[in-house]
C-alpha positions in Angstrom: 65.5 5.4 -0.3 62.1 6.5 -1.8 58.7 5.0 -0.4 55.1 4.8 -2.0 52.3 3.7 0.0 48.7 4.1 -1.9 46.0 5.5 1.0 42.1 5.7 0.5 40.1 9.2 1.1 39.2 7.8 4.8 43.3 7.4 5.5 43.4 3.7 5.2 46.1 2.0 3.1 44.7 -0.2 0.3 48.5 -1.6 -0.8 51.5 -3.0 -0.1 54.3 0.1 0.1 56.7 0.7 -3.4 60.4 1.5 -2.7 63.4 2.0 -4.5 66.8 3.5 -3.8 69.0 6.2 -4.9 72.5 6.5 -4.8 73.9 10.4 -5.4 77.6 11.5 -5.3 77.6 13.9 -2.5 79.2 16.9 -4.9 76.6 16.9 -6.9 73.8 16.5 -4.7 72.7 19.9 -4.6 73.3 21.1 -8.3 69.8 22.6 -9.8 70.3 20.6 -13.1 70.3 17.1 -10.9 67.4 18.3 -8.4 65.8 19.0 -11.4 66.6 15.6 -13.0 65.4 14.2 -9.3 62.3 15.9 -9.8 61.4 14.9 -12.8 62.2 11.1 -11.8 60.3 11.3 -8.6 56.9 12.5 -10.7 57.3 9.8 -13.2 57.8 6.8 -10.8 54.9 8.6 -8.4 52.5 8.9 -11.3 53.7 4.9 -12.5 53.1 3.1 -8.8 49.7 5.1 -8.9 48.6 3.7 -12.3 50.1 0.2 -10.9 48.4 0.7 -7.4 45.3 1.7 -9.2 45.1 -1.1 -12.0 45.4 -3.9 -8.6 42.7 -2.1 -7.1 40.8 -2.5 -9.8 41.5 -5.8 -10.3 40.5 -7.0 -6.6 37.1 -4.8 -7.0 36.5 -6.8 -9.9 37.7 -10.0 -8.3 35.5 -9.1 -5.7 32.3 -8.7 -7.5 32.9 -11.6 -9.6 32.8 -13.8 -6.3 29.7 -11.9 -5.2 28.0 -12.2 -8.3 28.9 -16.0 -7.8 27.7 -16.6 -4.8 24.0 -14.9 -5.8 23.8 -16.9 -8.6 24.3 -20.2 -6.7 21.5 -18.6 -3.6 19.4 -18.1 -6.8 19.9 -21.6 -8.0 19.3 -22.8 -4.5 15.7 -21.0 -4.1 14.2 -21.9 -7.4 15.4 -25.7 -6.7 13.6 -25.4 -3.7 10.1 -23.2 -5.2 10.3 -26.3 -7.6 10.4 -28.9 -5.0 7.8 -27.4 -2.5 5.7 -26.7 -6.1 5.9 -30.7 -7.2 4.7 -31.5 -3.3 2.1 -28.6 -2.9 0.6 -30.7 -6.8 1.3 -34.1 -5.1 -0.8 -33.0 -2.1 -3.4 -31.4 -4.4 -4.1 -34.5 -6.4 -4.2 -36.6 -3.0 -6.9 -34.1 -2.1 -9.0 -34.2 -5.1 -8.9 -38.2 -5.1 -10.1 -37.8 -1.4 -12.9 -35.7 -2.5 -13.5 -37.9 -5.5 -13.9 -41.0 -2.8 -15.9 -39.3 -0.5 -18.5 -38.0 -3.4 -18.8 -41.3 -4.5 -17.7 -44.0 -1.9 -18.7 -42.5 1.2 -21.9 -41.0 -0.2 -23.4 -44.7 -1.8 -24.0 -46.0 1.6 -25.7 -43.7 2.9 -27.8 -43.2 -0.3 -28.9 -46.7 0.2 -29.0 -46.4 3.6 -31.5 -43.9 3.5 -33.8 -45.8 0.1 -34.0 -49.1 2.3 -35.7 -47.2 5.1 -38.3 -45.1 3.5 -39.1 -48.3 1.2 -39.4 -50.3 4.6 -41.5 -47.3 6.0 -43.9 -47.2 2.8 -44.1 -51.0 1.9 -44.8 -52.4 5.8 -46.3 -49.4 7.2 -49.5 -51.8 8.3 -47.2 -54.3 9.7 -44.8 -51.5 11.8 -45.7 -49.7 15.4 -45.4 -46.5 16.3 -41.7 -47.4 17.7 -40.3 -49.0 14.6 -41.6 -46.0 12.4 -39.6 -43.9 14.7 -36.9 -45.9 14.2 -37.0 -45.7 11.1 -37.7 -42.4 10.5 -34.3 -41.3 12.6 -32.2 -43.8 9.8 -33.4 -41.2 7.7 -33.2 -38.2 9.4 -29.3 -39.3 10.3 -28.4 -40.0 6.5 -30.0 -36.9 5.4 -27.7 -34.8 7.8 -24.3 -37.3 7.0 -25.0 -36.5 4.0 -25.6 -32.7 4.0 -22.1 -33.0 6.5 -20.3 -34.7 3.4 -21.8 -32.2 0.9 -20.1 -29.2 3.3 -17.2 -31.0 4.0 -16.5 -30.7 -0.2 -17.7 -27.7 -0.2 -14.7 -26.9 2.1 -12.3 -28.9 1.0 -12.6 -27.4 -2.5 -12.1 -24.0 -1.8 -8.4 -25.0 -0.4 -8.0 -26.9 -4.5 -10.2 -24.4 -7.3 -8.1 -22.1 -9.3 -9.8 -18.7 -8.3 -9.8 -16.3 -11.1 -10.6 -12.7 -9.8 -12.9 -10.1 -11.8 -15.6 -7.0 -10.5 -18.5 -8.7 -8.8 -21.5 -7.4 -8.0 -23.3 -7.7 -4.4 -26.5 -7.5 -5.4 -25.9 -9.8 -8.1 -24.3 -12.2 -5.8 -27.1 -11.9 -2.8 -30.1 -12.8 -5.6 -28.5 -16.1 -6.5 -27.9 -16.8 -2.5 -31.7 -15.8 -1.8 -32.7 -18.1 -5.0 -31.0 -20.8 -3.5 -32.3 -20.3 -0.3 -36.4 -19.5 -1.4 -37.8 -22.3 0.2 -36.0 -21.8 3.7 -36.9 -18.2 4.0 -40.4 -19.2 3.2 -40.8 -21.7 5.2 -39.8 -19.7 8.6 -41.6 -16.7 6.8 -37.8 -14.6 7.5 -37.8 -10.6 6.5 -35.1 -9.9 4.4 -34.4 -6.7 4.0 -31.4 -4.8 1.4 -30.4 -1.4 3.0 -29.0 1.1 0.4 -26.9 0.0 -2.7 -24.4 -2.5 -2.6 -20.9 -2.6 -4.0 -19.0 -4.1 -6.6 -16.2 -6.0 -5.5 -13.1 -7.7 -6.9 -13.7 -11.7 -6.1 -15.3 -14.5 -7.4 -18.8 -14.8 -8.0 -19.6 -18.7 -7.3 -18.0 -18.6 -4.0 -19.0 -15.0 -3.2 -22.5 -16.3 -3.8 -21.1 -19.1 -1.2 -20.6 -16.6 1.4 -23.9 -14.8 1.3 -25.8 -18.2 1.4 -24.0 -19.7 4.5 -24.4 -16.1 5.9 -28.0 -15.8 5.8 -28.7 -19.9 6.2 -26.4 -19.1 9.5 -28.9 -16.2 10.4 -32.3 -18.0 9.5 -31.1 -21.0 11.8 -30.0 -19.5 14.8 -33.4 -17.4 16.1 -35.4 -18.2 19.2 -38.3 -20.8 18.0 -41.4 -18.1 18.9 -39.4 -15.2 16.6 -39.5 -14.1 13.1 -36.3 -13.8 11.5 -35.3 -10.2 10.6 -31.7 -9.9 8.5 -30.6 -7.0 7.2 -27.7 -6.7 4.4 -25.8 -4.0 3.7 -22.1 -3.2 2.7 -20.5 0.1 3.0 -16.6 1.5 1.9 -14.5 1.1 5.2 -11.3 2.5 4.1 -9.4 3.2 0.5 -9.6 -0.6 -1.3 -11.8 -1.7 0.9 -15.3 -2.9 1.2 -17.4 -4.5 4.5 -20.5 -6.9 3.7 -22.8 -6.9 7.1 -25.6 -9.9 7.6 -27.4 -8.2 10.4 -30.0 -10.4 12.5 -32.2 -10.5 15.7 -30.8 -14.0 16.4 -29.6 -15.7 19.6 -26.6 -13.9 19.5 -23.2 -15.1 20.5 -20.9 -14.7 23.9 -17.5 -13.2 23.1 -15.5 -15.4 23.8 -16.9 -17.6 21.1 -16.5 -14.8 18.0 -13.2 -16.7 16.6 -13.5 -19.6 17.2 -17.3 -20.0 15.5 -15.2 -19.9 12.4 -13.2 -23.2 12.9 -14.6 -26.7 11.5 -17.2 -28.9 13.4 -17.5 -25.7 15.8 -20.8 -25.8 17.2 -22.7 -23.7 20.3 -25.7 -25.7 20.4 -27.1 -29.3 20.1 -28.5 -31.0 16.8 -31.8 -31.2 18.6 -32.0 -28.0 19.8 -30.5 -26.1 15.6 -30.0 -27.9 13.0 -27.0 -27.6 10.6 -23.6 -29.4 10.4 -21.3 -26.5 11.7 -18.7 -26.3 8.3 -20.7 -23.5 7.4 -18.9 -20.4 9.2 -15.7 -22.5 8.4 -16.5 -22.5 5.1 -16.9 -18.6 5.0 -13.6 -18.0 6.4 -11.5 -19.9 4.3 -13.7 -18.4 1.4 -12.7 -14.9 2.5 -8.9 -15.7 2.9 -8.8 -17.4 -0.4 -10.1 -14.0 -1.8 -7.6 -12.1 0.4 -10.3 -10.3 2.4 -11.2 -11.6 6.4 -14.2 -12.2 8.1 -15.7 -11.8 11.9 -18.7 -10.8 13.7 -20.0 -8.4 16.6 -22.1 -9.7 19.0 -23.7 -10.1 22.4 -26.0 -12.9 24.2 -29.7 -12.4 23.4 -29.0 -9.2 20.9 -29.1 -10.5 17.9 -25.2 -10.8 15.3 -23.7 -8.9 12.8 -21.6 -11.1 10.7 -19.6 -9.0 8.0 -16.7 -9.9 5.6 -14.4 -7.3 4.3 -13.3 -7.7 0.7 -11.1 -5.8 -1.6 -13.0 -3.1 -3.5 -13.6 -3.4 -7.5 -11.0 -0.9 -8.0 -8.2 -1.8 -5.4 -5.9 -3.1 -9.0 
């Protein structure tokens, strides 16, 4: 009997064993003609299993990645049903969000609009007929609305930066920090603040409007937060911290601010001191934050009790692409 059993290079059999039998008269078993003819029949049969044992490999392997390419194909069609349904609900959520803005712009904002004209009108047409009290009174009505109503404009600010389509391209710093200084003219005269630019600044890959965003509630954060006998003094500066990468600093003889306070300044309604004692609605280091992440750079800020801040932001540089 003659047995064929196909074995892999690592010794491990891949089939199920070939046999077939021989029967041989006894007188001729030794003849050279017939171990010849043996021979000759042995290498046939040995070189058909192998092209039979070899062909069913083949066909398994096949088999096998056929299966495999099945199953990827049905993963695949699983995940992009899924991107598409976590796509449809992020745009659900996104419309709800810009309906809520829409409401608040408009709905919330009327009231206190009104609010706010009914007062000073009461305050200008019976200002003979009111006492000191009552003009206090009245003048707090408007003080209130004008801050709910600086809190509502923050609180869009904010919210839009999690809806706008951001379309990155090279911004300039300097560029950026005049339209934030524009903007902020009349505070910086009015607490007669030194602003002062040291060296050149970068170019940056962002976007401009809410770069420009950054800078403003930056420096507002720094005019605000100084003892009431000192003159402001921020300096502004940015500087290449590693390869694609570019630090913005908004340096100030401020307050300063305990440790432990250094993240979480950067979360909403987060605020270290009274209304009476600094005005501002606290959204405005929030706002920075998510600014930064949306332009895939981060934020933070080193500083002490009674020694002043530095508040940077690190961006990507105009030629990180």
């Amino acid at each position: 009997r003659i047995l064929f059993r196909a074995v892999d290079q690592a010794g491990d059999v891949e089939s199920e064993p070939v046999s077939f039998n021989v029967i041989v008269i006894a007188s001729i078993w030794k003849q050279p003609w017939f171990v010849f003819l043996m021979t000759s029949l042995v290498s046939v049969v040995v070189l058909q299993t192998a092209r039979v044992i070899h062909g069913g490999r083949r066909i398994r392997r096949a088999e096998s990645e056929l299966k495999k390419q099945e199953v990827l194909k049905e993963v695949n069609r699983l995940l992009e049903q899924k991107v598409e349904e976590r796509t449809a609900a992020l745009s659900h959520r996104n419309e709800e969000l810009r309906a809520f803005a829409h409401s608040v712009s408009h709905d919330l904002r009327a009231p206190l609009r009104a609010m706010e004209g009914f007062a000073i009108a009461l305050s200008e047409d019976y200002v003979v007929k009111l006492d000191d009290t009552a003009a206090g009174y009245i003048e707090n009505i408007v003080d209130s609305a004008t801050r709910m109503d600086e809190l509502v404009n923050d609180l869009l600010e904010y919210s839009k930066l999690g809806l706008a389509e951001l379309t990155l391209t090279t911004v300039s710093l300097s560029s950026a920090l005049n339209d934030a200084l524009r903007r902020l003219a009349a505070d910086v005269a009015s607490c007669g603040a030194d602003i002062q630019v040291v060296g050149e600044l970068h170019e940056i890959l962002g976007h401009h409007a809410t770069v420009v965003q950054i800078i403003q509630n930056l420096v507002s954060n720094s005019l605000k937060f100084v003892r009431p006998d000192c003159r402001p003094v921020i300096r502004l500066k940015s500087e290449e911290i590693g390869p694609g990468t570019i630090r913005f600093s908004c340096i100030d003889n401020g307050i300063g601010i305990e440790s432990e306070y250094h993240e979480r300044i950067f979360s909403v309604f987060e605020r270290l001191h009274g209304i009476e004692s600094y005005e501002g609605t606290g959204i405005g280091l929030a706002i920075v934050s998510r600014a930064c992440h949306r332009l895939g750079g981060r934020c933070g800020l080193e500083s002490s009790t009674g020694a002043g801040s530095c508040f940077w932001i690190e961006l990507p540089a105009e030629n990180s692409t």
